[in-house]
C-alpha positions in Angstrom: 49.0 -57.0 -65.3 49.8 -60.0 -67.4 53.0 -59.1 -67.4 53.3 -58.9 -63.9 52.6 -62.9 -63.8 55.3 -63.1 -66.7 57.8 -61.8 -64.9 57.3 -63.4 -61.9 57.2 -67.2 -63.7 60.4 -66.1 -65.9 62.0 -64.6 -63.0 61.1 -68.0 -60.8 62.4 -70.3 -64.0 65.5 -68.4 -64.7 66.7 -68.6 -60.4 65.8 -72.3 -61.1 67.8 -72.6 -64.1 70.7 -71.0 -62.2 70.5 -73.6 -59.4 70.7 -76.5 -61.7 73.4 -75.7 -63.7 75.5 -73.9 -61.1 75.9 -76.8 -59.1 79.6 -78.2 -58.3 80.8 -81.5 -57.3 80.4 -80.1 -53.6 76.7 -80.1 -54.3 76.7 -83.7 -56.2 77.2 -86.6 -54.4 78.8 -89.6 -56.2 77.5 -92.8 -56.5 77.1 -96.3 -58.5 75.4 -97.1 -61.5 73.4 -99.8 -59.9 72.3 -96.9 -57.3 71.7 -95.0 -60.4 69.4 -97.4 -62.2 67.4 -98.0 -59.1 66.6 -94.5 -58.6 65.6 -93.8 -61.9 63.3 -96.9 -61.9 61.3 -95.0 -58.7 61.5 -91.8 -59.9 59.6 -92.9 -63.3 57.0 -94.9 -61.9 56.8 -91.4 -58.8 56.1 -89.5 -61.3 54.0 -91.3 -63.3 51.7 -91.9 -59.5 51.9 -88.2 -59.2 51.1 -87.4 -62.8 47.8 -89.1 -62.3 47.0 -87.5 -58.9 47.8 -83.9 -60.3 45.6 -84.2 -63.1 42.5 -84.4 -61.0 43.4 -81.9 -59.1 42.2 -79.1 -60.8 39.1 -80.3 -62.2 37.4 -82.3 -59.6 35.2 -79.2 -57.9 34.6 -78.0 -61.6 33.4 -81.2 -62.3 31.0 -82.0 -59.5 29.6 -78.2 -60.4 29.3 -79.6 -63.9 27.0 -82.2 -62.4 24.6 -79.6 -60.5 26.4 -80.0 -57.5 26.3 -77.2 -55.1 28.9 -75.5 -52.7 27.2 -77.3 -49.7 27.2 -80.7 -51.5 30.6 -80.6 -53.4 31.8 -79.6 -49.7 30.3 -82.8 -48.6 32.1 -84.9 -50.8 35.5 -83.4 -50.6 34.9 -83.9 -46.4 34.1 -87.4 -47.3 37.7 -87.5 -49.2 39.9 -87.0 -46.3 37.7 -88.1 -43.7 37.9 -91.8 -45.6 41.8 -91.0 -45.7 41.5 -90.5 -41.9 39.7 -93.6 -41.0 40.9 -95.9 -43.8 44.4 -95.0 -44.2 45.5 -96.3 -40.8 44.3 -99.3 -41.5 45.6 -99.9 -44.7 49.1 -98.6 -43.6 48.9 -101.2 -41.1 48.5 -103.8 -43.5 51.4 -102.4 -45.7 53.5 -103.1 -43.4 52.4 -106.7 -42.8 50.9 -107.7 -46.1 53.5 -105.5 -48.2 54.6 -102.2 -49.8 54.5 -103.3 -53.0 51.6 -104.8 -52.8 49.9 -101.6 -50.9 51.3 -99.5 -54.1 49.7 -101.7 -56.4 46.5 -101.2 -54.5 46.8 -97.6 -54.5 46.9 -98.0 -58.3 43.5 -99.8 -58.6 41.6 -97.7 -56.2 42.7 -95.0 -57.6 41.6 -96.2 -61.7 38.3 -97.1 -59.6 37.8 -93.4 -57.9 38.5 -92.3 -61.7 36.1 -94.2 -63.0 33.2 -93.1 -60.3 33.6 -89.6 -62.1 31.8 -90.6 -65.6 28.4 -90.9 -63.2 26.3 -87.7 -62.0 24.8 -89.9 -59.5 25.6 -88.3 -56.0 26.7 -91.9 -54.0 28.8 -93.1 -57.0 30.7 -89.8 -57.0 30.8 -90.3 -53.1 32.0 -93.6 -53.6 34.3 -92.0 -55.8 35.9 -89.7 -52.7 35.9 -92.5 -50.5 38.4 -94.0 -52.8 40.6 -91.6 -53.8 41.0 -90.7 -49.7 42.2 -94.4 -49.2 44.1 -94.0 -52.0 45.4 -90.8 -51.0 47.0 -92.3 -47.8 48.8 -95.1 -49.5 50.7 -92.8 -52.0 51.8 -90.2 -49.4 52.9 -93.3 -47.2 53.3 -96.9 -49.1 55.8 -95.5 -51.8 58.1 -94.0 -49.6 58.5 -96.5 -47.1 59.1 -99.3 -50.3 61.9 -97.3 -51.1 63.4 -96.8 -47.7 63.0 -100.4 -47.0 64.6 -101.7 -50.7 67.0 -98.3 -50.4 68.9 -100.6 -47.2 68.1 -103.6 -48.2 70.0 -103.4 -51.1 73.4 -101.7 -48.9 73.2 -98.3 -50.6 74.5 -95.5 -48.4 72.2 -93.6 -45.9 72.9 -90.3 -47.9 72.0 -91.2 -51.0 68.5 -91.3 -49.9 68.4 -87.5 -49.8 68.9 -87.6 -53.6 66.0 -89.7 -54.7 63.6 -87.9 -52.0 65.1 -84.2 -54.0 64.3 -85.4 -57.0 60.7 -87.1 -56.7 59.9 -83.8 -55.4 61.6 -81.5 -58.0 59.7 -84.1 -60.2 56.9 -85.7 -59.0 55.3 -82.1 -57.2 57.0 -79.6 -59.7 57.5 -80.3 -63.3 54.8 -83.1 -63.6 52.4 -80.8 -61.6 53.3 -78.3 -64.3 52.9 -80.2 -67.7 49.6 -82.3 -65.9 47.8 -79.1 -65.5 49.1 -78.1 -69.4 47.7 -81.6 -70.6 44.6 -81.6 -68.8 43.9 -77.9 -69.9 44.6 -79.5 -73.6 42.4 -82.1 -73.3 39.3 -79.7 -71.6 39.6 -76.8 -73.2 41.6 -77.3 -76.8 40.6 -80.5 -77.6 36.9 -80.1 -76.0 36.1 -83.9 -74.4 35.0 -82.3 -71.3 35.6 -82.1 -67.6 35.9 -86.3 -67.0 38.8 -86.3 -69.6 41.9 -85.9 -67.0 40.6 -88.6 -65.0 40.7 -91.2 -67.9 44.3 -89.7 -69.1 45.2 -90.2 -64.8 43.7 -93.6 -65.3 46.1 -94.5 -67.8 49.0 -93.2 -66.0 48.4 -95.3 -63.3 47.8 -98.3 -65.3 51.2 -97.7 -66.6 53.2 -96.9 -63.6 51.1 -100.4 -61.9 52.8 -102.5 -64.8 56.0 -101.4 -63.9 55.8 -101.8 -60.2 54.4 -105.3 -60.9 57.3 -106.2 -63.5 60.3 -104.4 -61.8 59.7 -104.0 -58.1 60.3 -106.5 -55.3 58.0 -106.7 -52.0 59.5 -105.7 -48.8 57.6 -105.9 -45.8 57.7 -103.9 -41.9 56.6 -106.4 -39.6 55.7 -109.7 -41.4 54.7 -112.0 -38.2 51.9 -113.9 -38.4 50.5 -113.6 -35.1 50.2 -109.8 -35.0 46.6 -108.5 -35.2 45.9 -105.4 -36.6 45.1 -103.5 -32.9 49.1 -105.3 -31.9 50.1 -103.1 -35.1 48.3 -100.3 -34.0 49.0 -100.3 -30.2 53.2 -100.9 -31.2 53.0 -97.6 -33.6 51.4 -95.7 -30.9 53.7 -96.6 -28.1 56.9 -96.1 -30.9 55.3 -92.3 -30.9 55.0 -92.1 -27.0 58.3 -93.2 -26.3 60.3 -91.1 -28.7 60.3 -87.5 -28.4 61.9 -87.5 -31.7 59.3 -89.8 -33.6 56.4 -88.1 -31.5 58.0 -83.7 -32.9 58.3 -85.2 -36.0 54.4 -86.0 -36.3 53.3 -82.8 -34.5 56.0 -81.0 -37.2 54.5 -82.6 -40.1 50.8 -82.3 -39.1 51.0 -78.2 -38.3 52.7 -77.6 -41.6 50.3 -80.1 -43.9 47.9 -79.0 -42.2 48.7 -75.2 -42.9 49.8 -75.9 -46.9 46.1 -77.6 -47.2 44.5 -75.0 -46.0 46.8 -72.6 -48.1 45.1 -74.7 -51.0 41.5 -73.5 -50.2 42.5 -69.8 -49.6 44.9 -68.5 -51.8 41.9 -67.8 -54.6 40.0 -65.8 -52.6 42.3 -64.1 -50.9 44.5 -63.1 -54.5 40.4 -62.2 -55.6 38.6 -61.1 -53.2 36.2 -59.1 -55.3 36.2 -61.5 -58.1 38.9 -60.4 -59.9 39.9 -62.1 -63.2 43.3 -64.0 -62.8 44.8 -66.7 -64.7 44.7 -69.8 -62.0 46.0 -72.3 -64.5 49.1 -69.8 -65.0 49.6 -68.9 -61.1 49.1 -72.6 -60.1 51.9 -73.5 -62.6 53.8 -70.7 -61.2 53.2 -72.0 -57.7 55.1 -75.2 -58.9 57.8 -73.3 -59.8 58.7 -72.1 -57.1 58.2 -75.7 -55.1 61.0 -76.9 -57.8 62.9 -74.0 -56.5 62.7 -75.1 -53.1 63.5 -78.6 -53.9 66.4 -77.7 -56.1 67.6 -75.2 -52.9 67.0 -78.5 -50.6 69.0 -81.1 -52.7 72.3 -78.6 -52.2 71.7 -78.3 -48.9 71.3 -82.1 -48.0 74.2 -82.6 -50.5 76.2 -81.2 -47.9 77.6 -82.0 -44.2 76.2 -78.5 -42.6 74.0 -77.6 -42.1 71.8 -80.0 -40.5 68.2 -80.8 -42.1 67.5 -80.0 -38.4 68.7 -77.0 -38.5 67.8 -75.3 -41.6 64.2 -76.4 -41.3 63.8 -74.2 -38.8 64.5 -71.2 -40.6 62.1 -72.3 -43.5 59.1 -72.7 -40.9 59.9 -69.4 -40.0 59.8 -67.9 -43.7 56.6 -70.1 -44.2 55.0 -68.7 -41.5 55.9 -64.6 -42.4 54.8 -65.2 -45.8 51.5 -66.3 -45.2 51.2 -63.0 -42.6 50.9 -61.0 -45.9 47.7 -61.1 -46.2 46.8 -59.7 -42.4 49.8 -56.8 -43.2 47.8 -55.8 -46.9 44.5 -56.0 -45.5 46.1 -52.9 -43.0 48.2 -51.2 -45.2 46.4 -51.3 -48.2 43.5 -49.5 -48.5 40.4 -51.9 -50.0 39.0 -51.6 -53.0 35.5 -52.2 -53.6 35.6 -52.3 -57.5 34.6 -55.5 -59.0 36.1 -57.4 -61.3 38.7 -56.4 -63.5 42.5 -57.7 -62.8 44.3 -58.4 -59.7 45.0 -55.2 -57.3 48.4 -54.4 -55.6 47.7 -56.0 -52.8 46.9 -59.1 -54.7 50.3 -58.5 -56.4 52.2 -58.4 -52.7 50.4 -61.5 -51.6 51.0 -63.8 -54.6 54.6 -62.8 -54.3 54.4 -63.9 -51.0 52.9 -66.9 -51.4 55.6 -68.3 -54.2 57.5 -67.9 -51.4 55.5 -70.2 -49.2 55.6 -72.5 -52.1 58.9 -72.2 -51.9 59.0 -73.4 -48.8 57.3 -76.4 -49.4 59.8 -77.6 -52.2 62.2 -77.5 -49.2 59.9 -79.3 -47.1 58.7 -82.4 -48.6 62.3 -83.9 -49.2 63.8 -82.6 -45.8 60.7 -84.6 -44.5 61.1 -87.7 -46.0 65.1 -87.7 -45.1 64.2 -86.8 -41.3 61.0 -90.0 -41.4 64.2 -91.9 -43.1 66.2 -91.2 -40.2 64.0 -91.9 -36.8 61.2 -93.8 -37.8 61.4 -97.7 -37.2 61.1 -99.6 -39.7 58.8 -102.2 -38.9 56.3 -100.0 -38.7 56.7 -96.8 -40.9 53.6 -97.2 -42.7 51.2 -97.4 -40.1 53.1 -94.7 -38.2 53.1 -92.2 -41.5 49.8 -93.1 -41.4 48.6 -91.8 -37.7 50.3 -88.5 -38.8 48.0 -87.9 -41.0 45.1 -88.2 -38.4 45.3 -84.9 -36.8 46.2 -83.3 -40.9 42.8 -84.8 -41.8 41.0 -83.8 -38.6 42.0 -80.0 -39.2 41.2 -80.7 -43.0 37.6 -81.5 -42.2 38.0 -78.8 -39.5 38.5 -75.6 -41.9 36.5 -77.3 -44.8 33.0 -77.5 -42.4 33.4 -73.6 -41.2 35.8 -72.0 -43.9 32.9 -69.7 -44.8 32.6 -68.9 -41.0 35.6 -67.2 -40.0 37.2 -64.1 -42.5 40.2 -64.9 -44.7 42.3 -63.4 -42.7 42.0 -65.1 -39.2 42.5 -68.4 -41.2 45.5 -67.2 -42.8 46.8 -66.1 -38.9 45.8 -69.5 -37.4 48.1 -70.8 -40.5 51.4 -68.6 -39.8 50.8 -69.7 -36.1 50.7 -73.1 -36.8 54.0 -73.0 -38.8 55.7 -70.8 -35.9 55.1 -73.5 -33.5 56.3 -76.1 -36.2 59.4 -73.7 -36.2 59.9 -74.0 -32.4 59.2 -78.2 -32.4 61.9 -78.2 -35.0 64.1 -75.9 -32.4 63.5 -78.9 -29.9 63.8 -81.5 -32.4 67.5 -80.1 -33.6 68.5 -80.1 -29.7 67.5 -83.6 -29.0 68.6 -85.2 -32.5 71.7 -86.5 -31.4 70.1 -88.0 -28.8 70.1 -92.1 -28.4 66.9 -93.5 -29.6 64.2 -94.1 -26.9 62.5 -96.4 -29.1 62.2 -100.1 -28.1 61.0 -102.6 -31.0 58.2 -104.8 -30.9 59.0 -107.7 -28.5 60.0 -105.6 -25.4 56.5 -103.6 -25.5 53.5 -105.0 -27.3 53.1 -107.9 -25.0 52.2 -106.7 -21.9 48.9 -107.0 -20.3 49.5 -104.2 -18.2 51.1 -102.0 -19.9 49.0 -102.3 -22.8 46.4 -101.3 -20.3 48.1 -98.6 -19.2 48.7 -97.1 -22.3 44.8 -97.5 -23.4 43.7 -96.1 -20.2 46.4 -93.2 -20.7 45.1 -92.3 -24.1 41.3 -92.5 -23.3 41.7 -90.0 -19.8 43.4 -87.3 -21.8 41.8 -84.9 -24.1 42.8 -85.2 -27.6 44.0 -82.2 -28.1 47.3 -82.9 -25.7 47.4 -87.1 -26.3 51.0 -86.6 -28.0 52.2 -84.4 -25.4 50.9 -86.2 -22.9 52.2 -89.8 -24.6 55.6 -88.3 -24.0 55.8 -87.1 -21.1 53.8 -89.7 -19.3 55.0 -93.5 -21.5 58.5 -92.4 -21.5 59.8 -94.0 -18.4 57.2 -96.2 -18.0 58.6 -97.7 -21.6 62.1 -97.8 -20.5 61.9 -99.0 -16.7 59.4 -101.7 -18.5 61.6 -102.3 -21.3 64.7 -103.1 -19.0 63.1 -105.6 -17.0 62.1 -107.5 -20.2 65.6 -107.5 -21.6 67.0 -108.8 -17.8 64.4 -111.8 -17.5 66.5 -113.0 -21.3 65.8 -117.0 -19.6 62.4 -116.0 -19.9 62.0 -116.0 -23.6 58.9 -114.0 -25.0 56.6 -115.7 -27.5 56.5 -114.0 -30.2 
């Protein structure tokens, strides 16, 4: 069987290898050295943010059951995790945008060094502390960094396009090969050189530290919305209403929260479901292989954004639908395959079917994360792209919480069904989203919405009457004329000046 996981990594590294050094100047985009320079500059200190993010990774549940902890209690704390990133990470988006990206990554830095610190105490609220922490943290990495370099991408008059190459490679980096050497470190420092489970988090501490010194020494601060006299609810209410009267903005969040919220989940299940009877596997080497296959699918998505056609619209339709099939596997072995009841010993066929499948998912998700960021790049406003990155991560961390409360009370495979039906609708939201791309924005900036009385009342009223299941649905359906009729009157009373 170990050659069986061999053969798959070699087979995934070789197809990468291929990719890379295949490509021709139709897949290469040319640009300047000072482009150059300033995508290098973000790509070291990415990776450096994402070197000390995977190395916790794999050694935060087995260092809680170091403690004592038990399943209920470690449960607990991860819940705490992305329940702080739900509540928290709003709020701090928010005040990216007003108080700074920069700033905002530097403070991801910090609370990040402090959630590592929390670790070297068994004590139950330091290590809940801890959680809080790394959720807040968690938000301002997955929202702060990206919209710094958006922001200083344009302000510094570098093509559109050449976005799409920094966002291909801080993914073929930052969630492939630094995933892949951070698990090899961190399994150095645990098991070869024995200093025990809190190790990573001191060596993720130090990677921070360095990446902070270079954002403090070589970046510059770009804000969203720096106004003075905008509150954080003004910030809040304008992000909603941006999401309400965009169809665009408004698929793009339900697109990004179905499939997150699927590849978390994906995180919790594929050990069981490649084990179900405790079978001995090599996670280290599958998780590394796993990251393979996302640097596939980033490699795959830099050619294809490299390129006129197809659309990121487009194409990202067919990958929801692969996403979704390959994480059906699991339902089609548990009927095919006859189960076996033997314990132990190494992973069955149907194991074998599954974890080819999921590489593929994997896959998937290399294409994913950049074809993301391009489409955020493209129809998000600016003035407010952290706090709206932000409240797409609500409904992600709801679902989180969801699955992490009850995953013991549904079997493997309805959770693995609810996943693949979640990325089909993603697939048919994309479908929409390709249709209506072209479309002119419906987005009005700040001064023609947030400064209504009444239609700031309408929109609170609106979002309080309607279950929150269908809020975004209904957001659409209901705000958009209201936001445009209300919109036009504003611009045809000019003699009327707002105060702003």
């Amino acid at each position: 069987m170990e050659m069986f996981y061999y053969l798959v990594f070699g087979g995934l590294g070789a197809v990468v290898a291929a990719i890379e050094l295949s490509k021709t100047n139709k897949d290469r985009i040319n640009t300047t050295s000072n482009f150059n320079s300033f995508k290098n500059n973000y790509l070291l200190v990415y990776s450096l943010m994402m070197a000390g993010d995977w190395l916790q990774g794999p050694y935060v549940y087995f260092l809680y059951k170091t403690y004592g902890y038990d399943k209920g209690e470690i449960g607990q704390l991860f819940i705490a995790g992305f329940g702080s990133s739900m509540l928290f990470g709003t709020i701090v988006g928010s005040l990216a945008d007003k108080q700074g990206r920069k700033r905002a990554c530097v403070i991801y830095c910090i609370t990040y060094i402090l959630s590592c610190f929390t670790k070297h105490s068994p004590q139950y609220k330091v290590l809940m502390i801890g959680r809080v922490l790394g959720g807040i943290a968690t938000s301002l990495l997955f929202s702060s960094f990206e919209s710094w370099l958006v922001a200083e991408h344009n302000k510094r008059g570098f093509e559109q396009q050449w976005l799409s190459i920094t966002f291909s490679k801080a993914v073929f980096l930052g969630n492939g090969l630094v995933a892949i050497l951070a698990g090899l470190f961190g399994n150095l420092l645990v098991d070869s050189f024995s200093l025990g489970p809190v190790a990573p988090f001191d060596a993720a501490a130090c990677f921070l530290a360095i990446g902070m010194a270079i954002i403090l020494s070589s970046w510059t601060e770009n804000f969203g919305d720096p106004s003075e006299n905008k509150d954080l609810l003004t910030q809040f209410r304008g992000a909603a209403v941006a999401i309400a009267s965009d169809e665009k903005i408004a698929l793009l969040g339900a697109i990004q929260s179905l499939f997150e919220g699927s590849m978390y989940t994906f995180v919790f299940l594929w050990t069981p479901a490649l084990s179900p009877n405790d079978e001995d596997i090599p996670h280290g080497f599958i998780f590394a292989t796993f990251m393979l296959a996302s640097m596939l699918g980033s490699s795959f998505a830099s050619r294809l954004m490299a390129r006129s056609t197809p659309k990121v619209e487009s194409y990202m339709q067919i990958v929801f639908l692969v996403s979704s099939a390959s994480l059906m596997l699991p339902i089609i072995t548990s009927f095919l395959v006859a189960p076996s009841n033997v314990k132990g010993g190494s992973m069955k066929f149907a194991g074998c079917i599954q974890l080819l499948g999921f590489c593929t998912f994997e896959a998937c998700v290399g294409i994913f994360w950049p074809s993301i960021m391009k489409m955020r790049s493209q129809y998000i406003p600016e003035e407010a792209r952290s706090t709206i990155m932000n409240f797409f991560r609500i409904p992600l961390n709801i679902f989180v919480c969801v699955v992490l409360y009850n995953v013991d009370a549904f079997p493997i495979t309805v959770m693995f069904g609810m996943c693949s039906i979640f990325l089909f609708v993603a697939s048919v939201l994309q479908r929409r989203l390709l249709v209506i791309a072209d479309k002119p924005s419906e987005y009005y900036p700040y001064p023609y919405f947030c400064y209504s009385t009444t239609f700031a009342t309408y929109v609170k009223l609106q979002i309080f009457a309607v279950d929150s299941t269908f809020v975004l649905i209904s957001w659409q359906f209901a705000f958009v004329t209201e936001t445009q009729d209300w919109a036009m009157k504003e611009r045809d009373s000019e003699a009327d000046p707002l105060n702003i």
